[in-house]
C-alpha positions in Angstrom: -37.2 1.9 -16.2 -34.7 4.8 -14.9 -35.4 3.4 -11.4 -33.9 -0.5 -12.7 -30.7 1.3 -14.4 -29.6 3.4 -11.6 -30.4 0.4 -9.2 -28.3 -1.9 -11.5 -25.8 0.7 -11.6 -25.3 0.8 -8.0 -25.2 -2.9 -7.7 -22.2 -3.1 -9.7 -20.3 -0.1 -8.5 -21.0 -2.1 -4.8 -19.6 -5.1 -6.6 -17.0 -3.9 -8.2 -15.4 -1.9 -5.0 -15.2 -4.5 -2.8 -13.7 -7.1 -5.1 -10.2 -7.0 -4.2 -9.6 -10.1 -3.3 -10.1 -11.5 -6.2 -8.3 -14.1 -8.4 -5.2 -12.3 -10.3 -4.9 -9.8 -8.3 -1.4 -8.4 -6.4 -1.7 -7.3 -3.2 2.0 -5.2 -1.4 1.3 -4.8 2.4 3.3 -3.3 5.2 3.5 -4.0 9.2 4.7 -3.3 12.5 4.4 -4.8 15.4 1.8 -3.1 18.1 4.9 -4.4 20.9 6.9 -1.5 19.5 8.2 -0.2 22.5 10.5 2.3 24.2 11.4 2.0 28.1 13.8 3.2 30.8 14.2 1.1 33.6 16.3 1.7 37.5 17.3 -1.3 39.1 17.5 -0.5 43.2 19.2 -3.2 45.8 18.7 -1.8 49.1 16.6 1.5 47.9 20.1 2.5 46.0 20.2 2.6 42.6 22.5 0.1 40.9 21.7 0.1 36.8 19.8 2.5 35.1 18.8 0.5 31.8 17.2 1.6 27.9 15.5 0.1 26.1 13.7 0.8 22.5 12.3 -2.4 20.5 10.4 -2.3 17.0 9.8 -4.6 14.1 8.5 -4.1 11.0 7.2 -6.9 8.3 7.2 -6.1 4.1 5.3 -8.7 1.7 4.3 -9.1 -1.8 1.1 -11.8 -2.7 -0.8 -13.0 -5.3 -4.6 -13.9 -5.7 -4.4 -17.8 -6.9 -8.2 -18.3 -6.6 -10.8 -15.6 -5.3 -9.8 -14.9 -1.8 -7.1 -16.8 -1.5 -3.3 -15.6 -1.4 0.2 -16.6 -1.7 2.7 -14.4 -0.3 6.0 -13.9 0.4 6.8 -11.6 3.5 10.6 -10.3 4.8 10.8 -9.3 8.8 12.8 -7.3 10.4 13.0 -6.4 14.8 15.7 -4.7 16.5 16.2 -4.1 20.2 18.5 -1.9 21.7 19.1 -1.7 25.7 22.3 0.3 27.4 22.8 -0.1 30.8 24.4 2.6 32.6 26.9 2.1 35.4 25.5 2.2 39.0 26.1 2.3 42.7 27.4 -1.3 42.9 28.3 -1.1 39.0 31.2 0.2 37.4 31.0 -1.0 33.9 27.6 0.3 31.7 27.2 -1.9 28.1 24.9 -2.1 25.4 23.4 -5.0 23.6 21.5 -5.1 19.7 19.1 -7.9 19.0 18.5 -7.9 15.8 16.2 -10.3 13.9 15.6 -11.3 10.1 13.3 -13.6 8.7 11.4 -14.7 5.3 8.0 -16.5 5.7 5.8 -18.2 2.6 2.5 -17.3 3.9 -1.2 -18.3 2.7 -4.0 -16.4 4.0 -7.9 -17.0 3.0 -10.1 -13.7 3.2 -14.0 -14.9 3.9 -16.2 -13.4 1.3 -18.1 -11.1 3.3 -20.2 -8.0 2.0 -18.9 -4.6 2.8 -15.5 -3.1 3.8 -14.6 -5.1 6.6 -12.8 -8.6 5.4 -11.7 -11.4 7.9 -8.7 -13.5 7.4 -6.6 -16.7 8.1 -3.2 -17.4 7.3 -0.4 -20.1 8.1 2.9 -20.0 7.1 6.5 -21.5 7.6 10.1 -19.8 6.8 13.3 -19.6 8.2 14.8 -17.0 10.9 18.3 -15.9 11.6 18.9 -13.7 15.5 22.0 -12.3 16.5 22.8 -10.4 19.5 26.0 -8.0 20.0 26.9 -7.0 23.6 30.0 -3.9 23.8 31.4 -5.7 26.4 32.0 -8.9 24.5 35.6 -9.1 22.7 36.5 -10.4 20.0 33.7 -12.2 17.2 32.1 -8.6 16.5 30.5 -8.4 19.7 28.3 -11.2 18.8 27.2 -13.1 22.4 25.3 -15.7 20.0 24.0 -15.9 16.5 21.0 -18.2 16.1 19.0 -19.7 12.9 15.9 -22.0 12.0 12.5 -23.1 11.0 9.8 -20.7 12.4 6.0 -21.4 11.8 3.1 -19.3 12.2 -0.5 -18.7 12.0 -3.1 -16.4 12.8 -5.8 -14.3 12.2 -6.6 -10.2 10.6 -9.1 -7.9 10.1 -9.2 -5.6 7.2 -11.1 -2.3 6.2 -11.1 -1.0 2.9 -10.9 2.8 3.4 -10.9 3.1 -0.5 -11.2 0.1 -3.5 -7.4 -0.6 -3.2 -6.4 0.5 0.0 -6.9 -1.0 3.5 -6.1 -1.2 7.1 -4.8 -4.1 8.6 -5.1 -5.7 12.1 -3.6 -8.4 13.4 -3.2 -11.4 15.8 0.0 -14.0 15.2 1.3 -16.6 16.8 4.7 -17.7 15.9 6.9 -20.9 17.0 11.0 -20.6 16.5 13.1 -23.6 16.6 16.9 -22.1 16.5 20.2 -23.7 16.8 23.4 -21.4 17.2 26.1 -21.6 14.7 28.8 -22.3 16.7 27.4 -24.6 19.2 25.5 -26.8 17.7 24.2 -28.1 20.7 22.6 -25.0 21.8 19.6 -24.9 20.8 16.4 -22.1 21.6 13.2 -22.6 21.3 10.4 -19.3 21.5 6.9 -19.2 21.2 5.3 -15.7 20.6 2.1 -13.9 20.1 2.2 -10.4 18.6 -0.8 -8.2 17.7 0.0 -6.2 14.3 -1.5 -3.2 12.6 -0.3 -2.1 8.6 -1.6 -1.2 5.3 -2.1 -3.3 2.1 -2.1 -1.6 -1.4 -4.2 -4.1 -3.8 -3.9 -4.2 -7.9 
């Protein structure tokens, strides 16, 4: 009879740890992207140096969701990339710049989580939002800098591995691809499209 208890016993604390995914539940995550990147780079026209260029790029993504059903989310998620190169004057250059790409969006997202046993939980999710990119170049006059400012529709969908390191905490990994349909806001008739797949690691906190 001791046996039975303690066996019971485990079965629901097994149960009970891995059941975070569960309807009613509230789930805060946060990401980066696994592009983040810093660079230096020498342009060279005849083995002489011309530009020496910098570069550092990173984005991170913040969300919020809530359990509908078992294993199944709604969230909301804000994004945020920045890239920043300078260019230094060279042999046949006599005028360095910089330039800031800076991105913003806010995606609806739902994701399902397949009800697997254990600490490890795959994942789908689709989503749809709206972008806004700008990009400032110091050698622009005039407008703030800005060479363009862009907005639109972007769409997305991929899939994620998670590992439960505890009963409310786990890692997140990542594979995205994302389409961008963006129109500037002066010319109207310029219009840029991007398609982009990004690999992403973060944590998700889950009450």
């Amino acid at each position: 009879m001791k046996n039975i208890i303690i066996v019971v016993y485990f079965g629901l604390l097994t149960s009970s740890a891995f059941s975070q995914t569960e309807k009613g539940r509230i789930v805060l995550s946060g990401k980066t992207d696994l592009n983040f990147l810093f660079s230096n780079t020498t342009l060279m026209r005849d083995s002489i140096d011309t530009d020496k260029m910098k570069s550092s790029q990173y984005g991170v993504t913040i969300g919020c969701g809530y359990f509908i059903a078992d294993n199944l989310l709604i969230s909301l998620s804000g994004a945020y990339s920045y890239t920043y190169t300078k260019a230094e004057s060279g042999s046949y250059s006599s005028i360095g710049y910089e330039t800031i790409t800076t991105t913003l969006g806010v995606v609806p997202q739902i994701s399902y989580y397949f009800p697997l046993e254990g600490k490890l939980k795959p994942s789908l999710s689709i989503g749809a939002g709206y972008i806004w990119m700008k990009e400032r170049n110091s050698n622009v006059t005039g407008n703030n800098n800005i060479v363009y400012s862009f907005a639109g529709p972007s769409y997305n969908g991929g899939g994620g591995l998670s590992y439960f390191i505890t009963e409310s905490v786990a890692f997140d990994l990542g594979l995205q691809y994302t389409h961008n349909r963006l129109k500037d806001k002066v010319l109207q008739n310029e219009i840029q499209k991007q398609n982009v797949v990004a690999g992403t690691f973060g944590v998700s906190v889950f009450f």
